[in-house]
N, C-alpha and C positions, 0 to 999 in steps of 0.2 A: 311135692312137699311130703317127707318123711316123719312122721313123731316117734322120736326115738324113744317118748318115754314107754311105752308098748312094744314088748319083746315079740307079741305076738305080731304087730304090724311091720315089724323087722324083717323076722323069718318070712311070712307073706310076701313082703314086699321083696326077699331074694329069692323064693320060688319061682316067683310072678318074674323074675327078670330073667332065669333061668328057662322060664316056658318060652317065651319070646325069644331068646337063643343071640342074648345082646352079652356082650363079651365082656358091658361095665356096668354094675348095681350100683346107686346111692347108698344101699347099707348093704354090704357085705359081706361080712368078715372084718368090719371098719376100715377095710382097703379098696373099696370101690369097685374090685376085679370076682366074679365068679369064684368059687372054689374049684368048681370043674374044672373050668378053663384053666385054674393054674394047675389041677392032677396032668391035664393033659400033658 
């Protein structure tokens, strides 16, 4: 469970999916997909 009212538990929380190297975040970008993964 994400609170989105926290910009900072956001960004956290798509770091944090980014570290783990999972190819879909709950919040990120509000499209559920890494940013990386879609530069790639």
């Amino acid at each position: 469970a994400v609170d989105l009212g926290g910009d900072e538990k956001e960004v956290s929380r798509c770091i944090n999916c980014d570290g783990v190297g999972s190819l879909t975040c709950t919040t990120c970008q509000g499209s559920g997909i890494q940013p990386r993964y879609l530069d790639r």
